[in-house]
N, C-alpha and C positions, 0 to 999 in steps of 0.2 A: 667551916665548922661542922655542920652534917657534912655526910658520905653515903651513896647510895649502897646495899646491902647485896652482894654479890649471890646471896643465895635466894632471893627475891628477884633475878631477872631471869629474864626469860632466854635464853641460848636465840640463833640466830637460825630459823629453818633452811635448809638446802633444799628438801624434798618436801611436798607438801601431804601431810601426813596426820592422822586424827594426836589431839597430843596426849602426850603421857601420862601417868598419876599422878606423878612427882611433878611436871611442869603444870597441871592445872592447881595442883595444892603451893607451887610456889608463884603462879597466877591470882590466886585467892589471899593471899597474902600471910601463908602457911608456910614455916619452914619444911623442908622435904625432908627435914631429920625425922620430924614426926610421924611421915608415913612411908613406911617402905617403900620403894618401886615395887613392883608386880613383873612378875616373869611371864613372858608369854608361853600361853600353852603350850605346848607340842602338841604333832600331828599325828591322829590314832595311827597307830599300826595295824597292816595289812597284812595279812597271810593270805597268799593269793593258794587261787584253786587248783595248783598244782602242787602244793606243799601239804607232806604229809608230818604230823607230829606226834611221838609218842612220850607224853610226860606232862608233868603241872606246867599250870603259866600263869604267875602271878604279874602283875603291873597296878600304879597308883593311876596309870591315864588308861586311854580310849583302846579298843581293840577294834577292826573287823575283821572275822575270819571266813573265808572263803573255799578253804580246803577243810581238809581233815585231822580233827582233833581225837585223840586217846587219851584223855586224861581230864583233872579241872584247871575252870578258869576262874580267876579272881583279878575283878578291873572293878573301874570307874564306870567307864560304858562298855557295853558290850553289845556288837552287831553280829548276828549269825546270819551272812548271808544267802541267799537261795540254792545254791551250788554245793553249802557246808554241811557238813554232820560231823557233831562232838556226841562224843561219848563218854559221860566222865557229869558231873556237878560243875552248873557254872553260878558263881556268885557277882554280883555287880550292884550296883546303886540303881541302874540304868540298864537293863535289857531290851533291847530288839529282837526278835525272832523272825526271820524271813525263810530259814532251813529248816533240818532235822537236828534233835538234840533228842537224846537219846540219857536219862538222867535226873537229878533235881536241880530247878532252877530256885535261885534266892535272889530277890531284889525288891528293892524299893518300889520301882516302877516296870512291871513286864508289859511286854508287848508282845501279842503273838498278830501277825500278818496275814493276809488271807492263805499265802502259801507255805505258810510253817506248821512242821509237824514233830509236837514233844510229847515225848514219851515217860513220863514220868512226874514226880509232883510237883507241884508249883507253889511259894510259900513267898506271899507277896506283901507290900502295902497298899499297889492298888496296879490295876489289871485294867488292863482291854484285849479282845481278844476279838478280832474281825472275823467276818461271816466266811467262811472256808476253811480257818483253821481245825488242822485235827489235833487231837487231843486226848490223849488217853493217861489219866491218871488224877488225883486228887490238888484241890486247891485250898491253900487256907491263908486269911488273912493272917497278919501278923504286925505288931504297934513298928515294929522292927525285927523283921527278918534278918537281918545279916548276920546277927546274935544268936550264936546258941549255948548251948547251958556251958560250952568250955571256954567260951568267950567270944573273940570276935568271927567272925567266920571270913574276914577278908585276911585276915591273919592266921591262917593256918598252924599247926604245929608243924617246927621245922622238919625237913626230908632227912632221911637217915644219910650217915656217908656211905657215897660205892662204897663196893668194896674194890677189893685189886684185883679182882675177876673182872668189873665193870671196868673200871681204867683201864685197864690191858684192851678191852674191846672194843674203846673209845680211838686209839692209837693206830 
């Protein structure tokens, strides 16, 4: 007369592994209709220290840059590491500074390292800045930086099109 409820058992493990969302909510006695699965993050991306780049670079995840940047960045986190210099605005939720950045930084949370050297302003929600960093240029809080008066700033206004000069050069 009852029938056990298929979306209330639990699968059979192979590997022994922390369990899912969706397995502890249908552990708890929660259908998994109710809560999405969750995607596992992806792993920041690396621009190693021989890669040179000239142009924006937008991303919703993690960056570390290691080489050389010409242009902004706009991520989630952002690590400039010891070996890097960007040139250009970087915006993020989440900054590291271990390099040179050469520009304005916008983030929620900056960090500058003992061996980080930026040049330019800093417009944060909240700051550390260890004993060795250099530093040259103005800082100011902000309730949220990432905002500015045109709107989001992780959101740029879109990049114009090459033109057919540019295409041709790309080829």
């Amino acid at each position: 007369m009852f029938s056990k409820n298929r979306v209330n058992e639990t699968p059979p493990k192979t590997v022994e592994t922390d369990p899912q969302p969706a397995q502890v909510a249908a552990s708890a006695g929660q259908s998994s209709a109710t809560k999405p699965a969750m995607k596992p993050k992806p792993a920041a991306s690396v621009l190693s220290s021989d890669l040179t780049i000239t142009g924006n670079i937008r991303t919703s995840g993690d960056i570390q840059v290691e080489g050389q940047i010409e242009g902004d960045i706009y991520a989630h986190l952002l690590t400039v590491g010891e070996t890097a210099t960007v040139r250009g605005e970087v915006v993020a939720d989440d900054i590291v500074v271990n390099g040179h950045v050469i520009g304005r930084v916008r983030g929620l949370k900056v960090r500058l390292t003992s061996t980080a050297k930026v040049e330019g302003d800093i417009i944060h929600k909240t700051i550390a800045i260890e004993s060795g960093a250099h530093f040259e240029g103005s800082v100011q809080r902000q309730e949220d930086p990432l905002k500015t008066s045109g709107g989001d700033a992780r959101k740029p206004a879109a990049l114009p099109e090459p033109t057919a000069t540019e295409l041709s050069k790309d080829s």
